[in-house]
Structures are given as C-alpha cells and as structure tokens.
N, C-alpha and C positions, 0 to 999 in steps of 0.2 A: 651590069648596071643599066643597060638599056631596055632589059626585060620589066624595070621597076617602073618606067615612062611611061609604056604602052599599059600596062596593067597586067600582065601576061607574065606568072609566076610558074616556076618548075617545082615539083615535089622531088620528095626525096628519094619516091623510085624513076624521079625521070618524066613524068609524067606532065604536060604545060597545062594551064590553067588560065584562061581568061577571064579574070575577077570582072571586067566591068559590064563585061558581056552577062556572066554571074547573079549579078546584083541585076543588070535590066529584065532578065529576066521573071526574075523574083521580086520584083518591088512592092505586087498585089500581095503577095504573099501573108499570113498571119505572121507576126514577130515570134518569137517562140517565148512565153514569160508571161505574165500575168496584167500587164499594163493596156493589153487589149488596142493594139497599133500596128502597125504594116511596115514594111519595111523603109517606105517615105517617111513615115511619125504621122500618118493619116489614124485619125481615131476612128476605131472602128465599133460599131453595133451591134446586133441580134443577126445572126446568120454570115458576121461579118463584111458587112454592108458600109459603107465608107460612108461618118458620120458629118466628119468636118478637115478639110483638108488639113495636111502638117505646115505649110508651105508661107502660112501668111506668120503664121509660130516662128519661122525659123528667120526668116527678115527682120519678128522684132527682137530675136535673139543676137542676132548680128549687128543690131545698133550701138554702137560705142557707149558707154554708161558716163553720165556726166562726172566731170572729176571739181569733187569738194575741195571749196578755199582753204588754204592751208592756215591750221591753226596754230594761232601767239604761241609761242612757252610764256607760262606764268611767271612774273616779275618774284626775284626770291626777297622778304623783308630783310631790311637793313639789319644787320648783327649776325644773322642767320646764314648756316654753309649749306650750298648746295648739294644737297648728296647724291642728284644724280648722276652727276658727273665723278664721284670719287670712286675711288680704288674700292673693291668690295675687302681687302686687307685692313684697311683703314688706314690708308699711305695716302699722301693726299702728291 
C-alpha cells in the first residue's frame, strides 16, 4: 500500500516502476489518438508546436457548476389520483 503513495508500481515480473517520474517525463510528448494534444491537454499544431496551453481549460473545468432551484411538483386537480406515486400493479 505504501508503494501507491509514492507513485512507484511493481509489475508483474518484479520490475518497479515510477509513474510520476513517467508522466514528467513525457508530458511534451504527442498524446497517442487523434485529438492532437500533449500529455498536459496542451493543444498542439503543425509540427507539434504548442498552440494553446491545457492549463487555463482545466481550472475552468474544475469550477463547481451552479446548482438549479429545485422545482414545485405540479399541484394534482381536485378529483383526480395521482399516479405517480401508485403501485405500477394498480394497488394503491
């Protein structure tokens, strides 16, 4: 468990692995896929030239999304049952 903290994974023949070290490495890196981005989410151009950074993207990704007033239930008219609340049986 304490190998998960540091970032520092073992394979399965034994072998240790430092992911973070990994990933800094390679951040320049082309993405492998067709979305033309870097390992940051840096959009990349013509000879893979860094168009627009990922970084300002990912801040307003990370902005809590407003949360919508919670809407009435609709008043049911007088005589009338409300069936959302009943038994899909017809038990009431």
């Amino acid at each position: 468990m304490a190998n998960q903290k540091t970032g520092i994974y073992r394979t399965a023949k034994g072998r240790e692995v430092d992911m973070g070290k990994l990933i800094n490495q390679n951040e320049l890196q082309p993405a492998v896929g067709n979305m033309k981005v870097n390992a940051r989410g840096d959009k990349l151009g013509a000879g893979g030239k860094i168009i627009s950074s990922g970084i300002p993207s990912q801040i307003n990704a990370s902005r809590p999304t407003p949360v919508a007033a919670p809407v009435a239930e609709p008043a049911v008219a007088p005589g009338k049952k409300d069936v959302s609340t009943m038994d899909p049986e017809g038990n009431e």
